[in-house]
N, CA, C and O of each residue as an XYZ file, in Angstrom:
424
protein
N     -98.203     10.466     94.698
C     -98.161     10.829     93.313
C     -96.722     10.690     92.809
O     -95.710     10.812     93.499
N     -96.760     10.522     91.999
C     -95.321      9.902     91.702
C     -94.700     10.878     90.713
O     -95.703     11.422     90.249
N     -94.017     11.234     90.323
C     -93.050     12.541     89.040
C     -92.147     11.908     88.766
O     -91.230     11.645     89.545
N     -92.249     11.454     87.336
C     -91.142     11.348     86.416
C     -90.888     11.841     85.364
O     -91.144     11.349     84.265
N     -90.239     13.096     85.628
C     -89.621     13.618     84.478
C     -88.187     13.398     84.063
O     -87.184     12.980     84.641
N     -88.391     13.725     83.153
C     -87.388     13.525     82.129
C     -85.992     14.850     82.459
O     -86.181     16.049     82.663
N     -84.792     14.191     82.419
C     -84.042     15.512     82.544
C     -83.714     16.953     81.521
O     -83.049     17.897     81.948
N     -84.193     16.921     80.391
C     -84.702     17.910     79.643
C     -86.242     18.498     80.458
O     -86.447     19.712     80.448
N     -86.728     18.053     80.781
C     -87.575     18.679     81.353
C     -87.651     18.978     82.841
O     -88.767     19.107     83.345
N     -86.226     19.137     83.809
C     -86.496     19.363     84.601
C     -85.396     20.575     84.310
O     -85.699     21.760     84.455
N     -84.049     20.120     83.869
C     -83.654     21.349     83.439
C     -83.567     22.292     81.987
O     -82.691     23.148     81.857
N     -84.259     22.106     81.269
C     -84.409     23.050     80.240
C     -85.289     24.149     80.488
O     -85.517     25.073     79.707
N     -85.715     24.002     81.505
C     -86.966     25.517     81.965
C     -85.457     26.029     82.599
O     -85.002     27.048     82.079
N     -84.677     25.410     83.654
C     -84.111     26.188     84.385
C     -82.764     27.242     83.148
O     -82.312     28.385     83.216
N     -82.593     26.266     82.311
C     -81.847     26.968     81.476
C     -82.424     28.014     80.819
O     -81.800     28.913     80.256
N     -83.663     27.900     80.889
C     -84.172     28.912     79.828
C     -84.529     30.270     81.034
O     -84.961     31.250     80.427
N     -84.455     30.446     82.221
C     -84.613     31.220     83.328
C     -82.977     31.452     83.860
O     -82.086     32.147     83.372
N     -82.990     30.551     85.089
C     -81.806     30.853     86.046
C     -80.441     30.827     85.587
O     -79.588     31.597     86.028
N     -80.178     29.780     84.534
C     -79.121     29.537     84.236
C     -78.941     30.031     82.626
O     -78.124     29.425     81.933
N     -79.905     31.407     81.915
C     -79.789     31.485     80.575
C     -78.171     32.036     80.518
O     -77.517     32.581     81.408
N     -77.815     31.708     79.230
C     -76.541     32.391     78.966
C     -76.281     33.901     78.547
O     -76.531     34.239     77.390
N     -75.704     34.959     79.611
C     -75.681     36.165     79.244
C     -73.964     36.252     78.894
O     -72.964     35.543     79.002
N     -74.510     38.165     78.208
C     -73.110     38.667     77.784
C     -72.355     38.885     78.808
O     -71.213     39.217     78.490
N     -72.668     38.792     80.516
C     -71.667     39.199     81.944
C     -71.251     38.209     82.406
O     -70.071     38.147     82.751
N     -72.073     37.189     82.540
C     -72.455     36.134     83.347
C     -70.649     35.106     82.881
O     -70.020     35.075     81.823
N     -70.474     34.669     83.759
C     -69.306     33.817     84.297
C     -69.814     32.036     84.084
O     -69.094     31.038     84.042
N     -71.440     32.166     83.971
C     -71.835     30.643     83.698
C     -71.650     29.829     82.676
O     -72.416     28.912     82.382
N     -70.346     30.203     81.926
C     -70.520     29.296     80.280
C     -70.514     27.888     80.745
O     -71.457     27.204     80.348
N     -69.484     27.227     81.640
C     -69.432     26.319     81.971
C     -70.220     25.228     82.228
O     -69.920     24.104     81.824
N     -71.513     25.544     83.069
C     -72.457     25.593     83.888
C     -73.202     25.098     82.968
O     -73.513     23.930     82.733
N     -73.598     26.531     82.216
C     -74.580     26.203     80.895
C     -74.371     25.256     80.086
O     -75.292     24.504     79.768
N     -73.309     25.136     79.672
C     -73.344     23.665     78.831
C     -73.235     22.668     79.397
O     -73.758     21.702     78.842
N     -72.817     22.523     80.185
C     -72.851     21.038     81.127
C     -74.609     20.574     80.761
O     -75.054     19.644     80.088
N     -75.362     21.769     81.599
C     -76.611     21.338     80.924
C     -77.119     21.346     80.223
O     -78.122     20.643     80.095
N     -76.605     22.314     79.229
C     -77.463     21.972     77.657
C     -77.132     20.982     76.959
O     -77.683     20.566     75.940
N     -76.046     20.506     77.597
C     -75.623     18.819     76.903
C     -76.517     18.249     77.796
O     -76.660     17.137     77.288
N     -77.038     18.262     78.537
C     -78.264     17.203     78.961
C     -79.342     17.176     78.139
O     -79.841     16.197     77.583
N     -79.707     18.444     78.093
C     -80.878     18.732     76.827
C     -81.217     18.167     75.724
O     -82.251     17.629     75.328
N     -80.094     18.383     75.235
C     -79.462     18.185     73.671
C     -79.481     16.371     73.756
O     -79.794     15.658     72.803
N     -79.152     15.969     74.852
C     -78.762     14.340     74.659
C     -80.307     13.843     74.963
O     -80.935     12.804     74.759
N     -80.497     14.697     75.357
C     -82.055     13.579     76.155
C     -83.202     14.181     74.864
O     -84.224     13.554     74.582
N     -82.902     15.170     74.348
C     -83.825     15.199     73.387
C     -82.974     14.283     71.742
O     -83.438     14.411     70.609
N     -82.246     13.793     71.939
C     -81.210     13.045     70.850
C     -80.983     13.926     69.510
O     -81.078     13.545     68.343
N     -80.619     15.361     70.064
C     -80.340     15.845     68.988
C     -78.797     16.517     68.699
O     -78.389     17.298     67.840
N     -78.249     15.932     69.665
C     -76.996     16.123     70.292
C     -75.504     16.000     69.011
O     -74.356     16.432     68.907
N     -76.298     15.280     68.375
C     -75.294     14.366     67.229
C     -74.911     15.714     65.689
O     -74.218     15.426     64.714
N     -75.460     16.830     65.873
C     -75.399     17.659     64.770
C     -74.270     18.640     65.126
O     -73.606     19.192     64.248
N     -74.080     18.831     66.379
C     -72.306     19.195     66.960
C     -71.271     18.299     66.458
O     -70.088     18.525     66.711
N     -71.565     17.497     65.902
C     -70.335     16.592     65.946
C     -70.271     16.360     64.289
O     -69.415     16.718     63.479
N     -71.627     15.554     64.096
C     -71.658     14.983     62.272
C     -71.677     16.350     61.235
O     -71.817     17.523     61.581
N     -71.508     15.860     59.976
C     -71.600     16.887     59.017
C     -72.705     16.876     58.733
O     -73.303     15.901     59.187
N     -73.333     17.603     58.112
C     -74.851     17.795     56.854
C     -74.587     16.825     55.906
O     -73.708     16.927     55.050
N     -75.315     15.907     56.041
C     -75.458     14.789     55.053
C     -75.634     15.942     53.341
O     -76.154     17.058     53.327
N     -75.070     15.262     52.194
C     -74.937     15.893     51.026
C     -76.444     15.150     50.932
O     -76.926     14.282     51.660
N     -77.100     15.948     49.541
C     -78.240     15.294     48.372
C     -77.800     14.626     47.483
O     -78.422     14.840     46.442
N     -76.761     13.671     47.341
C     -76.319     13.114     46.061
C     -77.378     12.368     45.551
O     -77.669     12.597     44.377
N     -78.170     11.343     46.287
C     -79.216     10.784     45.848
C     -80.417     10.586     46.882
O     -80.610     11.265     47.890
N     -81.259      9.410     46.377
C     -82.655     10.076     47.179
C     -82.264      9.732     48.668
O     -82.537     10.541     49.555
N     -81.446      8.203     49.035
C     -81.090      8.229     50.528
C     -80.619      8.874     51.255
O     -80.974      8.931     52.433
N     -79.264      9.840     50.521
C     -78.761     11.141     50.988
C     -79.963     11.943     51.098
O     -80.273     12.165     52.269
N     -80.603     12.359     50.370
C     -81.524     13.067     50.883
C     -82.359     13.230     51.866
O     -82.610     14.320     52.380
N     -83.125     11.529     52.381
C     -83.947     11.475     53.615
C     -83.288     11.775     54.632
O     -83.807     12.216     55.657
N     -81.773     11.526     54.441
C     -80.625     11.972     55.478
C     -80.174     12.814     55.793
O     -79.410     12.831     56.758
N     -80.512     13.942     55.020
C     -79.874     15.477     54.575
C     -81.180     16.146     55.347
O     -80.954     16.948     56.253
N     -82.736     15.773     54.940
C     -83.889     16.390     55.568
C     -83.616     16.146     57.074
O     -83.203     17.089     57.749
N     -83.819     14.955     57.626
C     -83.595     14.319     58.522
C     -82.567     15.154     59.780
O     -82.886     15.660     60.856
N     -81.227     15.023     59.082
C     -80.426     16.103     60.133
C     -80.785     17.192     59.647
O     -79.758     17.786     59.975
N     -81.539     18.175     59.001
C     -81.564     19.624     58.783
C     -82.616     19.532     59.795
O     -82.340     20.268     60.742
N     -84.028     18.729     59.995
C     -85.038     18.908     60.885
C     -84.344     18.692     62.328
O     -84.789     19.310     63.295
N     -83.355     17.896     62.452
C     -82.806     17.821     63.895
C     -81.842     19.018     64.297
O     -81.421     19.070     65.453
N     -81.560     19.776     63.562
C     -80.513     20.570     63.689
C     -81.296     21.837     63.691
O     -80.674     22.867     63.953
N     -83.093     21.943     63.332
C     -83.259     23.252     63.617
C     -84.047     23.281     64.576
O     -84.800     24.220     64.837
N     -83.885     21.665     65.537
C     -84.619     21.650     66.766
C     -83.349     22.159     68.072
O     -83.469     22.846     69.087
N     -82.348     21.556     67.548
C     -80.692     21.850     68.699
C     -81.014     23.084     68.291
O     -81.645     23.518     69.255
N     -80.977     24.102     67.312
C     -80.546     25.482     67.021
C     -81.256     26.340     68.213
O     -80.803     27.276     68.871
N     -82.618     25.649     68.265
C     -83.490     26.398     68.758
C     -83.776     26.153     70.155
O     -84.291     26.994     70.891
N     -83.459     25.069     70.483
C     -83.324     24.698     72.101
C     -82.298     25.439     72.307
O     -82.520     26.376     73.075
N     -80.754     25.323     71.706
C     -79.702     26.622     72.114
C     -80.499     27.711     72.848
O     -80.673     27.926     74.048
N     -81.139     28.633     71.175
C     -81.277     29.872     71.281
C     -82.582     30.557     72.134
O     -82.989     31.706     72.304
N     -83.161     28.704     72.736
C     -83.974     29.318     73.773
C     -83.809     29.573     75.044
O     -84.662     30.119     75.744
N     -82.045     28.972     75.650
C     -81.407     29.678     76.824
C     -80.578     30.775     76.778
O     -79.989     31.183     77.779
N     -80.489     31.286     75.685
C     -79.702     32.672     75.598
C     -80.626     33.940     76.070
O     -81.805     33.985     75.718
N     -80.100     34.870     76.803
C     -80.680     36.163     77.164
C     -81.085     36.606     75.947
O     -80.895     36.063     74.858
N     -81.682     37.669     76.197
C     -82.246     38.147     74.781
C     -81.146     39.108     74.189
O     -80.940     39.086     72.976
N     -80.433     39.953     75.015
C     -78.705     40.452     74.232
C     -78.848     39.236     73.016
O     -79.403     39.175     71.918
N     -78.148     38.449     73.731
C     -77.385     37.335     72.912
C     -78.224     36.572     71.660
O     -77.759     36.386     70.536
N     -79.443     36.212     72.076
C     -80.573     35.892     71.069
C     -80.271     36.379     70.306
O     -79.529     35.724     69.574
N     -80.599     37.989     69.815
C     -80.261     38.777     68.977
C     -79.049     38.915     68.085
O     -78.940     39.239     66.903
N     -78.006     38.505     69.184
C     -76.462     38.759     68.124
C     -76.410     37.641     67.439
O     -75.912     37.630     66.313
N     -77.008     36.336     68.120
C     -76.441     35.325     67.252
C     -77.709     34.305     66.737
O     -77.148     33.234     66.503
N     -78.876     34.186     66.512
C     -79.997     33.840     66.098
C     -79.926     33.778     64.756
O     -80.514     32.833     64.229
N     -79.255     34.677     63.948
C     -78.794     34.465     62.140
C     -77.869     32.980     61.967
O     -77.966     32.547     60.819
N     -76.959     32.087     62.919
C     -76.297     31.396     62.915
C     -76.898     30.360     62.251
O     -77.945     29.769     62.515
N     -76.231     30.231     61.493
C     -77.476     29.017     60.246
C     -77.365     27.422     60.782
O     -78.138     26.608     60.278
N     -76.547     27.045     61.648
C     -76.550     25.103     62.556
C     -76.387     25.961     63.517
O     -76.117     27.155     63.646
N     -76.700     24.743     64.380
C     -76.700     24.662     65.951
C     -75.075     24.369     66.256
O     -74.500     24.680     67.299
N     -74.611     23.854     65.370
C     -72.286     23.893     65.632
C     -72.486     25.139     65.493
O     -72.558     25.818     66.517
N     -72.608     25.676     64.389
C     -72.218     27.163     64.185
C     -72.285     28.243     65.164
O     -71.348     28.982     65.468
N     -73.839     28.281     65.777
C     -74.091     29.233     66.923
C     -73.197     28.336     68.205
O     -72.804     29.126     69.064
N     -72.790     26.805     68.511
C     -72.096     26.863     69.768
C     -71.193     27.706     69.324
O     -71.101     28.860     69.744
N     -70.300     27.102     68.261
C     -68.850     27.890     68.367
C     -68.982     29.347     68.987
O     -68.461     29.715     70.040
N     -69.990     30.315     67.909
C     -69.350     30.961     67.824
C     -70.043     31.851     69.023
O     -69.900     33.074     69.033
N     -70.840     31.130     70.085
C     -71.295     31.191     71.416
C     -69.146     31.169     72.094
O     -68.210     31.947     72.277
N     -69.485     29.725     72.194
C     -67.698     29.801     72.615
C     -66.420     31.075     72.174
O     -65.408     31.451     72.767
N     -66.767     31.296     71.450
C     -65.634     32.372     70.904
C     -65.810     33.593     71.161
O     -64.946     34.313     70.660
N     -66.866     34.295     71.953
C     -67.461     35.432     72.037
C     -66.750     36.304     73.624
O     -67.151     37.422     73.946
C-alpha cells in the first residue's frame, strides 16, 4: 500500500498536538520551522510577507477578496497550533502577520 502524503498533512496534526505552541514551552523555534511547511504547502504562505491588496477598482478587488480568503485560511491554520492559553489571548488578531508578530513578541 503505498502513502503519500503531503507534508501539511503529515505535520499539521503534529503541530496541532505535540508540537502546539504554549505560554512555557521553549518550542518557538521548532514550531515555525513547521508551520512554514504548512503555510507553504498549503500556498498561503505569501500573506506574511505581501500587503492587503487596496479596492481601488474591480481588479483590486478580486485581489483584495482573494488575499482576505487566503489570509483567513493562514490565520486559522496558525491559531489551530496554539494551546488553548494562547488561542484565547490572541485569536482577536485580525491577519495571520499580525497574530505571527505578535506570537513573536510575547
Amino acid at each position: 500500500m503505498k502513502n503519500d502524503l503531503t507534508l501539511s498533512e503529515l505535520i499539521y496534526p503534529e503541530l496541532k498536538t505535540t508540537y502546539k505552541l504554549t505560554y512555557y514551552g521553549t518550542n518557538f523555534h521548532i514550531w515555525r520551522s513547521k508551520l512554514d511547511f504548512v503555510l507553504v504547502q498549503n500556498q498561503v504562505n505569501y500573506v506574511l510577507t505581501k500587503p492587503k491588496p487596496t479596492k481601488d477598482n474591480s481588479d483590486d478587488i478580486v485581489r483584495h477578496d482573494k488575499w482576505a480568503a487566503v489570509d483567513f485560511k493562514a490565520h486559522h491554520i496558525i491559531l489551530g497550533t496554539l494551546d488553548d492559553n494562547l488561542f484565547m489571548t490572541y485569536q482577536k488578531q485580525d491577519a495571520a502577520k499580525l497574530l505571527l508578530s505578535a506570537l513573536l513578541n510575547q
